[in-house]
N, C-alpha and C positions, 0 to 999 in steps of 0.2 A: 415249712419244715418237711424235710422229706422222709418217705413210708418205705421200710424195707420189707420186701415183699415177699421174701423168702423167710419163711420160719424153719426155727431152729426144729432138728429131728424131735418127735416126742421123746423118746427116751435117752435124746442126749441133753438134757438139761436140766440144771437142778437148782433150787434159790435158796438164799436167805432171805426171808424175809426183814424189814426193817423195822426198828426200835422203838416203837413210839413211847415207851415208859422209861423211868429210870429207878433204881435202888439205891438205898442208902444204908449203910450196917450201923443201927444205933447200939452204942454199947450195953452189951447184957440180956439184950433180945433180940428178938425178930428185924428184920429190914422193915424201913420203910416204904411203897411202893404209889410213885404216880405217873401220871402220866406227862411225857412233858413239850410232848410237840404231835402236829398230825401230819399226815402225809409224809416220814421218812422212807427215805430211798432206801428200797432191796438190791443186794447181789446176786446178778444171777449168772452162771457158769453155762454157758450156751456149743452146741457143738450143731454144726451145718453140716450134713451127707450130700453131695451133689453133685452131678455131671460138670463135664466141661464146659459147656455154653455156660451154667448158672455159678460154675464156679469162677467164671471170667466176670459174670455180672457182681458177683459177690466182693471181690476184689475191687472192681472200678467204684461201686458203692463206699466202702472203704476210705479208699485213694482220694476218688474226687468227689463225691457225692456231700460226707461229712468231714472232706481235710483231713484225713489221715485221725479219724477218731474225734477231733478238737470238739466238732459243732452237734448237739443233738438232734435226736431224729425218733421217729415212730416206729414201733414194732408190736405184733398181735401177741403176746403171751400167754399162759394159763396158769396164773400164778394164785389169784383172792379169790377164785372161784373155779368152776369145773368148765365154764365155756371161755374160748379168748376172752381177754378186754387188751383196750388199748395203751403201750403206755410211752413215755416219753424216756429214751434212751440214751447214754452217751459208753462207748466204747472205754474198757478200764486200760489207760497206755499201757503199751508194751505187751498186753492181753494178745491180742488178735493175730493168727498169723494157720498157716497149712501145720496140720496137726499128722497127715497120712495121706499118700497117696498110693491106691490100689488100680492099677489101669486107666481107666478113666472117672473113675470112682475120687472124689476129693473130699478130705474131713477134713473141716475149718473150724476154730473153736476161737473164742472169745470169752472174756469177761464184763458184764456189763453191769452200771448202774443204772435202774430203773425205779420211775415214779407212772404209780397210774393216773391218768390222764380222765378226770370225771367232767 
């Protein structure tokens, strides 16, 4: 599996974390709440700042690296904790594409679904 090696700006991105409980509204009171799976994938809203050489890399990554999004891949995040961890990522279709171009300045954004990889 391949590691995108480019992380997203710090302050361009932001998650949802995922579900791992569920509720039920019983009638006349309170929900009930449990847990119902581990390890649900988060959303996360990613935006990349970066020159021309890494915005060519960024694209060919893209293109051919994971098929035009289809195939998962690695990427360093800061999502469960305050230092990276690793997690296992696939590109949300139609997500990914040049969001701004300032001279040679390029902002790329995506949506991704992610699972941490322990």
């Amino acid at each position: 599996m391949l590691k995108l090696s480019l992380v997203p700006t710090q302050a361009g991105y932001a998650a949802t974390l995922g579900a791992e409980s569920i509720s039920v509204q019983l009638d006349g009171g309170a929900p009930l709440y449990r847990r119902s799976h581990l390890g649900a994938a988060s959303k996360v809203s990613a935006t990349w700042t970066v020159g021309k050489t890494d915005y060519g890399t960024l694209m060919l990554f893209h293109r051919e690296g994971v098929n035009r999004g289809a195939d998962a891949f690695l990427i360093d995040l800061v999502l469960h904790d305050s230092d990276p961890s690793e997690y296992q990522a696939h590109f949300v279709p139609g997500s990914f594409g040049l969001r701004s171009k300032d001279g040679d300045t390029y902002t790329v954004g995506a949506d991704l679904e992610v699972i941490q990889v322990t």
